[in-house]
BALOBA-1460 file (C-alpha; in Angstrom, 3 decimals):
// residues 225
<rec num="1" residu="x" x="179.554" y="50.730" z="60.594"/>
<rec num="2" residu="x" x="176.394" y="51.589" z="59.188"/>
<rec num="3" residu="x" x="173.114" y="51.930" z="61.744"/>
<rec num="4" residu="x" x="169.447" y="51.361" z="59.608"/>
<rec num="5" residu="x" x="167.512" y="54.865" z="59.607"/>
<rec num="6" residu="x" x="164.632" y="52.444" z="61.367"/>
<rec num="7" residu="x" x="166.849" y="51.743" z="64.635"/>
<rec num="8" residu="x" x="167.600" y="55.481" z="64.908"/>
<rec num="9" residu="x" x="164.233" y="56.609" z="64.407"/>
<rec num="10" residu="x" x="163.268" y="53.579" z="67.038"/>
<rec num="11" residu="x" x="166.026" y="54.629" z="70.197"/>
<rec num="12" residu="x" x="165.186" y="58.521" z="70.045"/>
<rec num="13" residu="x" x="161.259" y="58.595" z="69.782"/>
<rec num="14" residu="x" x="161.237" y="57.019" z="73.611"/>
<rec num="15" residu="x" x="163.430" y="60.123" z="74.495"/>
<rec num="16" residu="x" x="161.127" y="62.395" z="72.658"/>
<rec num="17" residu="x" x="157.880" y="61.044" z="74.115"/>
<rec num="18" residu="x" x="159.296" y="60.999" z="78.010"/>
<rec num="19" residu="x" x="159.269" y="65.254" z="78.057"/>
<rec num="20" residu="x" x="155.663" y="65.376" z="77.712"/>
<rec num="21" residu="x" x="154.407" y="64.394" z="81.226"/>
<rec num="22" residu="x" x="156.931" y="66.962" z="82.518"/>
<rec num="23" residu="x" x="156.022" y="69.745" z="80.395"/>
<rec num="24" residu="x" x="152.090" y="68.925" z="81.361"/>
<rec num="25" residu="x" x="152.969" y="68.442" z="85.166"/>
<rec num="26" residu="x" x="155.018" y="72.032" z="85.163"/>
<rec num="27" residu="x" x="151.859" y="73.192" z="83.244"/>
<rec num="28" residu="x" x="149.491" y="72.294" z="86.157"/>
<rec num="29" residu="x" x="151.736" y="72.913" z="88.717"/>
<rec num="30" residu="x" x="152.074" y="76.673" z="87.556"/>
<rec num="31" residu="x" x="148.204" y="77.080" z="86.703"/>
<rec num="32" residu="x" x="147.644" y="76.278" z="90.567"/>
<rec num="33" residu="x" x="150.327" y="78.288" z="91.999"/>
<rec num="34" residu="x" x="148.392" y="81.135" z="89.949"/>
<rec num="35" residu="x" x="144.727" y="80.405" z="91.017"/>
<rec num="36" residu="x" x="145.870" y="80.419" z="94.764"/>
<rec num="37" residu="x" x="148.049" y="83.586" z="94.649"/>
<rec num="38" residu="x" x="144.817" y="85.471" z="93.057"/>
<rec num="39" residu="x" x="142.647" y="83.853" z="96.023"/>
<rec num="40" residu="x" x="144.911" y="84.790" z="98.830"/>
<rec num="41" residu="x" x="145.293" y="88.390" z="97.313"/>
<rec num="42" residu="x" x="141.646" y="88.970" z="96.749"/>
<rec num="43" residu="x" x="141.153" y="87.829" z="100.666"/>
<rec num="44" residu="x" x="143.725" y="90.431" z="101.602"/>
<rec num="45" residu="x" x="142.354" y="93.132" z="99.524"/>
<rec num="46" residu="x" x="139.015" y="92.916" z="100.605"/>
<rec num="47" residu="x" x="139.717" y="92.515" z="104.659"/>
<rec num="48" residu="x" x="142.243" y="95.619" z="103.849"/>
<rec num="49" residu="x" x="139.334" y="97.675" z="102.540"/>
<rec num="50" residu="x" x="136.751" y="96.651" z="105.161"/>
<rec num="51" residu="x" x="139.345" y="97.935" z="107.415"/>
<rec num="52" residu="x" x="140.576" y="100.824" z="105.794"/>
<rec num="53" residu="x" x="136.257" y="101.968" z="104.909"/>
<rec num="54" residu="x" x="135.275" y="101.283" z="108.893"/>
<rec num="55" residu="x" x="138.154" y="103.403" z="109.776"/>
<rec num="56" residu="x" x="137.562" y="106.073" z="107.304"/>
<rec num="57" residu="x" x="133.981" y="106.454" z="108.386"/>
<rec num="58" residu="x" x="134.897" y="106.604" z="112.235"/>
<rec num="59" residu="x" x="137.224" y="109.752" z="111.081"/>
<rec num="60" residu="x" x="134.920" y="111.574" z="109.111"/>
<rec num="61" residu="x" x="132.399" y="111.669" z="111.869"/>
<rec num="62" residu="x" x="134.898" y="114.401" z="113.894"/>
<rec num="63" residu="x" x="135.446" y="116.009" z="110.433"/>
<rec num="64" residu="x" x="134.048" y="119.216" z="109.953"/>
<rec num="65" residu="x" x="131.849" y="120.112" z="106.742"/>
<rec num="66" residu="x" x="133.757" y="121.843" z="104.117"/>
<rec num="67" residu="x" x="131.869" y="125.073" z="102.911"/>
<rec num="68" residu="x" x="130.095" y="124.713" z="99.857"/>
<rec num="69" residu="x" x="129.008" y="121.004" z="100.533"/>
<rec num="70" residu="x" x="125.519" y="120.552" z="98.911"/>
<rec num="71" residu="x" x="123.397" y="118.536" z="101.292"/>
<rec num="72" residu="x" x="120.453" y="116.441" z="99.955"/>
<rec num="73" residu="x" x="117.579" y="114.862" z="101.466"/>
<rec num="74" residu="x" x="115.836" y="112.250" z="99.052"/>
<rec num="75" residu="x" x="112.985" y="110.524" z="100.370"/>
<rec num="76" residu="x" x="111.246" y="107.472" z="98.585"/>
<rec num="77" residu="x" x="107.365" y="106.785" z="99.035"/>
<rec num="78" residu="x" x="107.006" y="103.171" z="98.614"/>
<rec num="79" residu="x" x="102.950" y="103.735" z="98.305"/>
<rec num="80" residu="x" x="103.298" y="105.841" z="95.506"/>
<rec num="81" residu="x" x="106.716" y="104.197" z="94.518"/>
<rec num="82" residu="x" x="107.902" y="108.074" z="93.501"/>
<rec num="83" residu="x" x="111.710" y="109.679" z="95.197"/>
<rec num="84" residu="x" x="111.409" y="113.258" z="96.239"/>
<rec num="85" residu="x" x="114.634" y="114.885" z="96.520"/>
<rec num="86" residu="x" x="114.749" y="118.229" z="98.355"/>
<rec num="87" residu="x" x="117.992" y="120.364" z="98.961"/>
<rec num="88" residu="x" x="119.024" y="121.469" z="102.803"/>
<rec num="89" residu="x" x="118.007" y="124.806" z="103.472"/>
<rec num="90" residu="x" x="121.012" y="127.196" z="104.582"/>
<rec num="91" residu="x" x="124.044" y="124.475" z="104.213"/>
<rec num="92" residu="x" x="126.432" y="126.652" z="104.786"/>
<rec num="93" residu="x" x="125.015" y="126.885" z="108.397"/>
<rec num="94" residu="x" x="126.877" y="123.298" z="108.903"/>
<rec num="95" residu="x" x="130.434" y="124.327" z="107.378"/>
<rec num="96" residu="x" x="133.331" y="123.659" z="110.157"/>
<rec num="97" residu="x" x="130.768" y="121.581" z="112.319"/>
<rec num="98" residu="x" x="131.558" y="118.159" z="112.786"/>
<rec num="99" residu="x" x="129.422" y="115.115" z="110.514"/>
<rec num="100" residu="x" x="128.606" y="113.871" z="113.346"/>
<rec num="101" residu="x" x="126.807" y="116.410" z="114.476"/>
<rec num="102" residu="x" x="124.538" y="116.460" z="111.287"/>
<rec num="103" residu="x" x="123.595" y="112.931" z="111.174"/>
<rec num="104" residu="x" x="121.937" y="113.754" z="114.620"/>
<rec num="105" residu="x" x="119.496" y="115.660" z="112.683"/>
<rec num="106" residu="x" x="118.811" y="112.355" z="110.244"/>
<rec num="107" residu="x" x="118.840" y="109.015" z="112.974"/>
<rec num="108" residu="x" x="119.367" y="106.139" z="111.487"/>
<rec num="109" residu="x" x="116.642" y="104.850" z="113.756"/>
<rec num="110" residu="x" x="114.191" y="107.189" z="111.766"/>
<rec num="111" residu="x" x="115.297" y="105.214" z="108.414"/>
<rec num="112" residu="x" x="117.918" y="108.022" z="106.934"/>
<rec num="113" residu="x" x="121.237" y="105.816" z="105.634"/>
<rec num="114" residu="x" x="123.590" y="108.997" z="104.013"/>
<rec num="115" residu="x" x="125.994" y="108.592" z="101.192"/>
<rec num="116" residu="x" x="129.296" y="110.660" z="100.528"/>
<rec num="117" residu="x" x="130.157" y="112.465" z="97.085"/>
<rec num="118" residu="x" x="132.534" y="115.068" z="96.056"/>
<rec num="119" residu="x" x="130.859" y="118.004" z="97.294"/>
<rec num="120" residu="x" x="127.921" y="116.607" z="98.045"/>
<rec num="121" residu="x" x="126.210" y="114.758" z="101.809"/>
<rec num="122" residu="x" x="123.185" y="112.861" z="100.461"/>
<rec num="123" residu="x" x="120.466" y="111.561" z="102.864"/>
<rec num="124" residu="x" x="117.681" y="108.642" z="101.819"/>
<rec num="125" residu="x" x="115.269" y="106.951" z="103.473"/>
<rec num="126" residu="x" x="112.266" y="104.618" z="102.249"/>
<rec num="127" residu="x" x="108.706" y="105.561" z="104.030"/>
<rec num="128" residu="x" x="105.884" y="103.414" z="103.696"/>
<rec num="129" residu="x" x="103.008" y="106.538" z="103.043"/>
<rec num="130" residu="x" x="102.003" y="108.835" z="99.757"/>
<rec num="131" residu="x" x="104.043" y="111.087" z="98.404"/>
<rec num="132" residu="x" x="103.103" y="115.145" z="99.668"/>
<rec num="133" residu="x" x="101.512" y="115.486" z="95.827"/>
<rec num="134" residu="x" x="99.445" y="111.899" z="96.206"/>
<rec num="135" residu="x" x="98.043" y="112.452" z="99.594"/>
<rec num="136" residu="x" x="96.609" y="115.760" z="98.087"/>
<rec num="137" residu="x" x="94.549" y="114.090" z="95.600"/>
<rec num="138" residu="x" x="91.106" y="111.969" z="95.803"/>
<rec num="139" residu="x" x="89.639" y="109.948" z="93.673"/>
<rec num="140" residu="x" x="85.898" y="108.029" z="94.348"/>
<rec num="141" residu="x" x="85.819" y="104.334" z="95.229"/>
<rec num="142" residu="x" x="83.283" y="101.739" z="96.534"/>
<rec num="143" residu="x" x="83.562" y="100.719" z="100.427"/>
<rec num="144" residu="x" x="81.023" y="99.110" z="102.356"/>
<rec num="145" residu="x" x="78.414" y="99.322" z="99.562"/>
<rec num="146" residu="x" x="78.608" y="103.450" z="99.579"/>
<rec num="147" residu="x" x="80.661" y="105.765" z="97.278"/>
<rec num="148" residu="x" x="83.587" y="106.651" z="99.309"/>
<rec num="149" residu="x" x="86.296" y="109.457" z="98.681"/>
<rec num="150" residu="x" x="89.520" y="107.919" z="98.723"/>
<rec num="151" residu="x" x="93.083" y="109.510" z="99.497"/>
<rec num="152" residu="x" x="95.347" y="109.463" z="96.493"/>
<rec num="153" residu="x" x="95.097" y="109.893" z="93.040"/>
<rec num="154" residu="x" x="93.163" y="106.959" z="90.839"/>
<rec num="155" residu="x" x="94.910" y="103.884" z="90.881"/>
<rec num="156" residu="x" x="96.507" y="104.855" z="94.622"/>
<rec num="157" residu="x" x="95.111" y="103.594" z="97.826"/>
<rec num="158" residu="x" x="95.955" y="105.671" z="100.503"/>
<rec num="159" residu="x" x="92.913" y="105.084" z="102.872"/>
<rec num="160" residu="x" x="89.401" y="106.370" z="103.005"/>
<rec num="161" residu="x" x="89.185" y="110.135" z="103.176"/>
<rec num="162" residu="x" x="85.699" y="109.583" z="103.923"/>
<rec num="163" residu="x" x="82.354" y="107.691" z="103.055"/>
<rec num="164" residu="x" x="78.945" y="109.454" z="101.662"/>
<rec num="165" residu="x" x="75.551" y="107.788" z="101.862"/>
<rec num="166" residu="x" x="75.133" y="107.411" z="98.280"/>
<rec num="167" residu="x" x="74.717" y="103.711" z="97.992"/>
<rec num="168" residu="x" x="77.272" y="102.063" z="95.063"/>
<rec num="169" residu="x" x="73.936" y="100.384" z="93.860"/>
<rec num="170" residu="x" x="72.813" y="103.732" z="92.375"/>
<rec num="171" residu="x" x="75.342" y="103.907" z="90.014"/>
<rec num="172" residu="x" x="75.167" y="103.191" z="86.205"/>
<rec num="173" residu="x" x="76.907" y="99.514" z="86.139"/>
<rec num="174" residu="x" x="80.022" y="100.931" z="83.860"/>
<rec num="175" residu="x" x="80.775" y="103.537" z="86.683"/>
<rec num="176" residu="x" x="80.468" y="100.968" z="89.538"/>
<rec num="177" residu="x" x="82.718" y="98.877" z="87.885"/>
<rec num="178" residu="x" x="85.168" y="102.029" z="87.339"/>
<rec num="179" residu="x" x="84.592" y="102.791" z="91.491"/>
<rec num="180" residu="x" x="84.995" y="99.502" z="92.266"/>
<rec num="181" residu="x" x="88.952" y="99.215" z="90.597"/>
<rec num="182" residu="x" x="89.466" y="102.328" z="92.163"/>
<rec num="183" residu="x" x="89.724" y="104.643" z="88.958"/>
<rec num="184" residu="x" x="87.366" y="107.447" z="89.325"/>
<rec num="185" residu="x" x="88.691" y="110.808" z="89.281"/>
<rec num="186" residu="x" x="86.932" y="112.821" z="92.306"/>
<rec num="187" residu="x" x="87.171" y="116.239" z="90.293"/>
<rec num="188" residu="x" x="85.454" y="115.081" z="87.285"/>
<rec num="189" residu="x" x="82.297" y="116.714" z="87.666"/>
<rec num="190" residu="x" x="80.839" y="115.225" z="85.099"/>
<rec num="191" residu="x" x="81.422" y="112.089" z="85.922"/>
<rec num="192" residu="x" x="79.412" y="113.052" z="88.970"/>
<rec num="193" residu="x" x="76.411" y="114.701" z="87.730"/>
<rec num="194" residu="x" x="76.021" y="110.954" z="85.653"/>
<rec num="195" residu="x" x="76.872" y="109.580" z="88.841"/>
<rec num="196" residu="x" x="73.515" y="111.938" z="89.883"/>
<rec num="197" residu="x" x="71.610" y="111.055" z="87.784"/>
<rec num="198" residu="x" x="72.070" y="107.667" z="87.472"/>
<rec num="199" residu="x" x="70.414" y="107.476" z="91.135"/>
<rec num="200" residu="x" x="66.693" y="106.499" z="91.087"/>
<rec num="201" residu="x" x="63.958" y="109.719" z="91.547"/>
<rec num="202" residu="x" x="62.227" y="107.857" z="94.289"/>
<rec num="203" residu="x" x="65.412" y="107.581" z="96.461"/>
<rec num="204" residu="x" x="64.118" y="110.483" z="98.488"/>
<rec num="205" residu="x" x="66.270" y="110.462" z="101.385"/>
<rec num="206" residu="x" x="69.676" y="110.964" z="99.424"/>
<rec num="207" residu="x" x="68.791" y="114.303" z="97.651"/>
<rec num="208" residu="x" x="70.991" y="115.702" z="100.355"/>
<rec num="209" residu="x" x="74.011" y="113.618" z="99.718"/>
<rec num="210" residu="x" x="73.593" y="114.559" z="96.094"/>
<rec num="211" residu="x" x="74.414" y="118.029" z="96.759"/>
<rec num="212" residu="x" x="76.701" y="116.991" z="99.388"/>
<rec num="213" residu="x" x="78.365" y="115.140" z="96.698"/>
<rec num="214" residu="x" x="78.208" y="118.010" z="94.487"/>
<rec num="215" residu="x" x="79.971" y="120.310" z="97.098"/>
<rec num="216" residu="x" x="82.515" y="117.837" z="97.423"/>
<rec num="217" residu="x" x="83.434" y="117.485" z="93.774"/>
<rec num="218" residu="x" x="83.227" y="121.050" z="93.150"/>
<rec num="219" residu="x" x="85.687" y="121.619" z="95.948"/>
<rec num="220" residu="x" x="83.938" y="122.919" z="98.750"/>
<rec num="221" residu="x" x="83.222" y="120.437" z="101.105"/>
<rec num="222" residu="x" x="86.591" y="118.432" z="100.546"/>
<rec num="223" residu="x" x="88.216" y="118.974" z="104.485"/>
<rec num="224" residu="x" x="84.900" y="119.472" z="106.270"/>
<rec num="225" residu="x" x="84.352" y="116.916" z="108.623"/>
């Protein structure tokens, strides 16, 4: 007996078609099988290292220093936004002491956090003053109306140094407006003598700030109070 190609074609596609919901339920059911294994591994990983980093810390406090271990100190000066790094003096007066001992030298409740590298104990700490170079430098600046020497270089405010009795008024308007945004170099001394001359004649009762201004820009009267 002879079947039409038609009926075939007809009683097998229902067959065919019936596999695909299985094949996309298997899919799905394997995709989140997947996504929670990773999620329960990365939650054991990380509570495994938390663990295994806290205990490794409380050991290496009893530790002794290894000779040869550089030890740095690096110090950042958020006022002058500049890092100094300096290097321990005599390290190798720490090797066989404990770590524990050394961090009493930098308290964390002084700001010092310290990092580990091969061969290497690094200190840091974040201080809200100039940096050593900065607070060495002055620059002139307007407060209160007088010409003031400020601490820092230009563009730096680290506090008035102190103020003269040379009145900003005195000043040519282009150097007032230089005082005023706080970048006048102090050791320019020709700025100054402009600065000088600028002042009226008649003004009398400043000639001796004038050549106290002069001392100070030359040098000389810079730390007398």
């Amino acid at each position: 007996m002879n079947i039409p190609e038609k009926i075939i074609k007809t009683k097998e596609s229902p067959r065919g078609t019936s596999l695909v919901p299985i094949f996309i339920i298997l899919y799905c059911l394997a995709f989140t099988l997947t996504y929670l294994g990773v999620i329960v591994y990365d939650r054991l990983s990380v509570e495994n290292t938390e663990t295994l980093t806290k205990y490794t810390q409380e050991e290496l406090l009893d530790r002794p220093i290894a000779p040869g271990v550089a030890i740095y100190m690096k110090t950042t000066y958020a006022i002058s936004q500049e890092t100094v790094t300096e290097a321990l003096e005599r390290p190798y007066d720490w090797a066989g002491r404990s770590f524990r001992e050394l961090l009493q030298r930098f308290p964390e409740k002084e700001g010092w956090q310290w990092e580990l590298r091969p061969g290497q104990i690094i200190f840091h700490r974040t201080v809200p003053t100039l940096s050593p170079d900065d607070a060495s430098q002055r620059h002139l600046g307007i407060v209160e109306g007088v010409i003031a020497i400020i601490i820092g270089p230009p563009g730096i405010y680290g506090g008035v140094d102190r103020l003269t009795q040379i009145e900003a008024q005195h000043l040519p308007e282009a150097l007032r407006r230089i005082a005023e945004s706080g970048w006048l170099a102090w050791n320019d001394e020709e700025i100054l003598y402009q600065i000088l001359d600028g002042m009226d004649e008649s003004n009398r009762p400043f000639e001796q700030d004038s050549m106290d201004a002069r001392r100070i820009l030359n040098g000389e009267g810079f730390l007398r109070n």
